[in-house]
N, C-alpha and C positions, 0 to 999 in steps of 0.2 A: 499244327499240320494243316495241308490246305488238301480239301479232297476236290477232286476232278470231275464229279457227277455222275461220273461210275462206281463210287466206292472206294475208289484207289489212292489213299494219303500219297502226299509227295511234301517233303521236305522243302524247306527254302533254299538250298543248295540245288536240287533236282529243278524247281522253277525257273531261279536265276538260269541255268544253263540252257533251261529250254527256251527264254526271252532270248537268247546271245547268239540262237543256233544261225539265224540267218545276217550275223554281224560276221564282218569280212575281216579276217586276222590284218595285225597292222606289220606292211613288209613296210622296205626302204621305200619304195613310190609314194608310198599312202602318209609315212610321216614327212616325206619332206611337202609332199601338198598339203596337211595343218600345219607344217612350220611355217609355208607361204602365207596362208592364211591368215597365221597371229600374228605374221610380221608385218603384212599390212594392216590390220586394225590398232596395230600399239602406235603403226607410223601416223594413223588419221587422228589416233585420238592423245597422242604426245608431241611437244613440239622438238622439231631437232635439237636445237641447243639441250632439252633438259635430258634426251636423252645420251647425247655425245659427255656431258659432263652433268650428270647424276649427283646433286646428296644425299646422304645414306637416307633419310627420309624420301626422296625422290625413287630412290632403287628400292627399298622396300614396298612403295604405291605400282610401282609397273610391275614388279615381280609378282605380286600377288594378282595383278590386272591379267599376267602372262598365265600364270596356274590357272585361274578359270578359264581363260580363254583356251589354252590345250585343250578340255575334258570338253568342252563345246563344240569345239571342233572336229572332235574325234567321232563326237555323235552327230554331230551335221554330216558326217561323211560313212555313217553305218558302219561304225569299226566302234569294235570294245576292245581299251588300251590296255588298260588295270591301272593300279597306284606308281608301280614304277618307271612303268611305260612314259606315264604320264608326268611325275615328276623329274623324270630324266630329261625328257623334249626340253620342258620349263626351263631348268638349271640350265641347259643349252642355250635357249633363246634369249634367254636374260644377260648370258654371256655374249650373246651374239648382236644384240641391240644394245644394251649400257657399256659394254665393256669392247675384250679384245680374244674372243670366242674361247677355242680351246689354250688359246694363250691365258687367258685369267686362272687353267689347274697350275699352269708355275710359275705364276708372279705374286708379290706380296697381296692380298695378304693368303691366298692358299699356301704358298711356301714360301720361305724365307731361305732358305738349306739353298740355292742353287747361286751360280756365280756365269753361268752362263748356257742360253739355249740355240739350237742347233737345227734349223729344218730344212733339209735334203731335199735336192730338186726331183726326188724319188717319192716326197713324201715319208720317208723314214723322218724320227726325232730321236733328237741326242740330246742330255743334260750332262752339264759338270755341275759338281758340288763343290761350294766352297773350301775351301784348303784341299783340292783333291787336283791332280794333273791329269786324270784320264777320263773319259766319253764315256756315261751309259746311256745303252738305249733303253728305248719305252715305248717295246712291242702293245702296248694296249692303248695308244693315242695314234689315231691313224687317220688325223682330217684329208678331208679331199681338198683338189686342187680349187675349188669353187670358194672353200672356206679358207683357206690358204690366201688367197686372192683378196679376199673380202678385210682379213685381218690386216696386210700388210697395206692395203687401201688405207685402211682404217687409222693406220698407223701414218701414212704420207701426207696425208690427206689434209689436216689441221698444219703441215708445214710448208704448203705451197708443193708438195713433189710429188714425182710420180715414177711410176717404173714402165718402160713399156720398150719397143725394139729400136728404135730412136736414142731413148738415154736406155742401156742396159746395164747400168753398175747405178747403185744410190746410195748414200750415205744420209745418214737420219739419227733423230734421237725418239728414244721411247721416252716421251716425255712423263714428267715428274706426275706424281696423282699422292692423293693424302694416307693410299695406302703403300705406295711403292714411292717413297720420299724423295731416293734416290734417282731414281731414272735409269738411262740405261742409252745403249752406243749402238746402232741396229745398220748391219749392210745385208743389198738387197741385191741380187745377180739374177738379170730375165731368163726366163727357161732358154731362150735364143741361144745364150750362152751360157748355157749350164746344162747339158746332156742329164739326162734325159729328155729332157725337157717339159717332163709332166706339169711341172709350177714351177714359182720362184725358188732358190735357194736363200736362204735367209740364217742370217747370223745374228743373236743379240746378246751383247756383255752388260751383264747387272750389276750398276753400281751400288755401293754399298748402302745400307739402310737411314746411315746415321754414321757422324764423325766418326772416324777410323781414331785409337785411341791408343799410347805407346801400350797400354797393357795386355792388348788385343796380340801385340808382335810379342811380347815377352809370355804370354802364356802358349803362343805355340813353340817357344824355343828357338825362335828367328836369329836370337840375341843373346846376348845375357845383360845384369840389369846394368853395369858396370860398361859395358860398350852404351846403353840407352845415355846415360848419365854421361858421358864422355859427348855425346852426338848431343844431347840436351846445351849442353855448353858451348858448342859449337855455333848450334842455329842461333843461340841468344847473343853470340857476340859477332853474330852478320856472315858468320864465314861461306864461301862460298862452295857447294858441295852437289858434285855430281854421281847419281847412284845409276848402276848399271847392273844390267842381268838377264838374261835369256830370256824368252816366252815365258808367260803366266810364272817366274819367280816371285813378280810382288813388289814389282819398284813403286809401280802408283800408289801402293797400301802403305809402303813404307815410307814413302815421304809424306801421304796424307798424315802417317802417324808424328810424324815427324813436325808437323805444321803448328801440333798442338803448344810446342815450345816459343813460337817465336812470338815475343813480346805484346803484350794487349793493347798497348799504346800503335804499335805500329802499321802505317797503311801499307796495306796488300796487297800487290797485283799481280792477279796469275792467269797466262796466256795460253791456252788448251784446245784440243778440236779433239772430239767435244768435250764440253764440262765436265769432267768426271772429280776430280777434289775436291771433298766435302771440308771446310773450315769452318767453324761455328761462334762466329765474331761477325760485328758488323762493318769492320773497318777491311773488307775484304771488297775488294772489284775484281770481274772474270773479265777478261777479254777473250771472246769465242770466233774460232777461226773460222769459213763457210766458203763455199767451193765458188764458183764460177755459177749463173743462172744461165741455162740451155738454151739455147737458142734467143738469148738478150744480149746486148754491150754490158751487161754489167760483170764485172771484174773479180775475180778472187779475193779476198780477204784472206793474208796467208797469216799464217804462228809468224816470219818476219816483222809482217804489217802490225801484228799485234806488239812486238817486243818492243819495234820501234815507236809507236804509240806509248806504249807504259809509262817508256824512257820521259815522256814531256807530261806523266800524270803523276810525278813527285812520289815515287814510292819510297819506302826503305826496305822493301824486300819483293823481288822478284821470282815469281817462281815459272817455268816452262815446265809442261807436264808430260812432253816427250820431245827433245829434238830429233826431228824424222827428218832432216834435208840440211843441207848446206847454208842454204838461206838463213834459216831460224839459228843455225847453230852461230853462225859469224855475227849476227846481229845481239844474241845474247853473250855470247863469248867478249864481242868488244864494249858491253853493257857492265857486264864483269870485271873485266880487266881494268876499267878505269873509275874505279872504287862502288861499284850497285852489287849490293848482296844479293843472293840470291840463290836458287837449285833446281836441279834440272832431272830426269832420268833418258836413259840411251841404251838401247838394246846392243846387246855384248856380253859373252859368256864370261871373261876374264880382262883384268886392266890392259893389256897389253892388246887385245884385239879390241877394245874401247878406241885406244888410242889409233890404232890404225887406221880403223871403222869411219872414227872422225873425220883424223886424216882426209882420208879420201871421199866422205862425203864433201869438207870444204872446199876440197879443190874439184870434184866435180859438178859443184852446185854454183858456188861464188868463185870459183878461181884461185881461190886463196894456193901459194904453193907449198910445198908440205915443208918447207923450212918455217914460213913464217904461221903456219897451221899448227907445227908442234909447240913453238913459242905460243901462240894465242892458247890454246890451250893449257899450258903449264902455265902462265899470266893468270889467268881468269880461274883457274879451280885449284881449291886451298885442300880440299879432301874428297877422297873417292870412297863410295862404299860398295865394295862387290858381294852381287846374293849371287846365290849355286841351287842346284837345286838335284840330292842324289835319291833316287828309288822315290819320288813323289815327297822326298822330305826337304824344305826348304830353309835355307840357314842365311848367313851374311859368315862369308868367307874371308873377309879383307875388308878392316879400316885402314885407308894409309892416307897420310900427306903427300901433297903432290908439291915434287921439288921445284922451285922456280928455275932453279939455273939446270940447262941442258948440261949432260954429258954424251960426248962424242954425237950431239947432234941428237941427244934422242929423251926422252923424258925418264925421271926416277921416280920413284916412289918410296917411301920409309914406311911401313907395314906400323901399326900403333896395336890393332891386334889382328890375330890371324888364328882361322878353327886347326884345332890342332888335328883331327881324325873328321871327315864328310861322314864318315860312313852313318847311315840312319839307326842301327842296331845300337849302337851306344849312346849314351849320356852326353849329347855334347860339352867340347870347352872349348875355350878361347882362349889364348895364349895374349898377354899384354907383351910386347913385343920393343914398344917405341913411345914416344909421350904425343902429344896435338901439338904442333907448331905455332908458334906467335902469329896471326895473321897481319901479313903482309902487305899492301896493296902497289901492287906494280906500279914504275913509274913512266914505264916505255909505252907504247900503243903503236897499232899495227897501222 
């Protein structure tokens, strides 16, 4: 007991409150003036580099440097925080100086569960979860536009770009770190053009952690093992094969699963914007597509320029990780056709709107006319595999071979198997319908 020289015991609780009485509660003003504060003392007393790219020994010495320095600050400024006040700021700052602020609650390593994040030029945040097709949000993550700004700086900033009213669209990669292996695919739209205009609009899709694996598609039922094993025989004996599917179906997962068959011996070149297929061999080369530089002479680099490059780097297997244009698709299609193995994916709910799709991308990109678009086409692809995707559940609806010789002018297909019922309530199955075709290699060229 501590008495007062009156007589009067008082607790150590009762003391403590009476020291605090003239300590100023901590509002939002007063914590982002210590946040200013720790943020300039960690910037004098760390060098940039250690802290843009931290290791785990590095992040452990400033985080700890970060802890004291809050409860320091809080009392240079006559406020009493408490413990969580205090380690909360901390957790923040350390996020906000090593890392990529309130982006580090959902990237590896806090969570692994998400496949892609979502921040609204409102400031709303949305996540998808892996194997999931719908948006939740996450009312309890509510950065401001300040921090918003800082992160996606954060993010531009190591790759030469910028976002601002001049360029207002950007494309970027969240690049690789030893906890988030994969990376990730980041577009960036200025408030200019994205009403409300409170901050940027920001999209980032998370590549996968680590090779995508065929057991990974066969445990969610993508498959059965009997279509894997039919498609295993395939990659290994060069055939050329184009997979198509709607939004978020899982063409990229599916041929990265897909990648794991083709030959150890064999060199690999896969041409993408951006890298997103993980292969885990050394005999692999990326070629990465990259836009035009702003306000330079310097030129595009397209997925064409990349295919056509491949072509004179000796592969024996080609892979294209989405034909998005006329360009790419002509330059791989005629890479194809006149004997380079290889596979591709291409957005298209069903074979028959694949083929359209194509169609008329080739002839409004390169000209190509739809007579000799449906030939390059059935020339260069030996099998089609279509995914569907009913009530959030994802299947492969159709293996077929694709006929070389047209009828009436228009391309065939022989189904090898086909889901017999989409619907997600049942057990799926696959109906084996047709055998894989001898591969063929055309002898005409467009």
């Amino acid at each position: 007991m501590f008495n007062d020289g009156n007589g009067n015991g008082k607790g150590l609780a009762s003391l403590y409150d009476l020291g605090q009485s003239t300590s100023r509660p901590v509002d939002e003003a007063l914590r982002e003036v210590v946040a200013n504060e720790v943020i300039d003392q960690i910037n004098r007393e760390f060098p940039v580099e250690t802290l843009r790219s931290p290791s785990d020994s590095d992040r452990q010495r400033i985080q700890e440097r970060i802890n004291a320095l809050v409860g320091v600050a809080f009392r240079r400024n006559n406020a009493y925080s408490g413990y969580q006040t205090d380690s909360a700021l901390a957790a923040e700052l350390g996020r906000r100086l090593m890392g990529l602020g309130f982006l580090d609650l959902l990237l590896p390593q806090s969570r692994t569960d998400l496949s892609e994040i979502c921040i609204y030029s409102s400031g709303l945040v949305q996540v998808m979860k892996k194997n999931s097709v719908r948006w939740e949000t996450l009312p309890e993550l509510k950065p401001d536009p300040g921090e918003i700004n800082r992160v996606l700086d954060r993010i531009l900033g190591p790759q030469n770009k910028s976002l601002n009213e001049a360029n207002p669209t950007v494309n970027a990669k969240l690049l690789a770190t030893p906890h988030n292996p994969g990376g990730g695919r980041v577009k960036a739209l200025h408030p200019v053009i994205a009403p409300p205009g409170r901050n940027p609009s920001i999209n980032i899709r998370l590549f996968e952690q680590k090779p995508v694996l065929p057991e990974w598609i066969l445990d969610r039922q993508m498959m059965s093992a009997e279509m894997m094993n039919l498609l295993q025989t395939a990659i290994e004996q060069g055939y050329r094969i184009l997979i198509t599917g709607g939004t978020r179906t899982g063409k990229t997962t599916l041929l990265s699963a897909l990648c794991n068959f083709l030959p150890s011996a064999w060199r690999i070149v896969k041409i993408e914007d951006p890298e997103e297929i993980w292969i885990d061999r050394p005999t692999v080369q990326t070629i990465e597509a990259r836009p035009a530089a702003l306000g330079t002479e310097i030129e595009p680099y397209t997925l064409a320029n990349g295919v056509d490059d491949a072509l004179r780097m000796s592969p024996d297997y080609l892979i294209l990780g989405e034909v998005r244009d006329g360009h790419a698709g002509l330059s791989l299609f005629r890479a194809m056709m006149t004997g380079h193995s290889g596979a591709c994916t291409f957005h298209a709910d069903n074979p028959r709107e694949a083929v359209r799709r194509l169609t008329t991308v080739l002839g409004a990109d390169a000209g190509v006319s739809p007579s000799d678009a449906l030939q390059l086409i059935a020339e260069a692809i030996d099998l089609l595999v279509q995914i569907g995707i009913r009530e959030e559940v994802r299947r492969v609806t159709v293996i077929a071979n694709v006929v070389k010789e047209l009828k009436n002018g228009d391309i065939r297909f022989e189904p090898v198997y086909r889901l017999d019922d989409p619907s997600p309530e049942i057990q799926p199955h696959w109906s084996k319908v047709g055998d894989l075709r001898p591969r063929i290699l055309a002898e005409t060229s467009l």
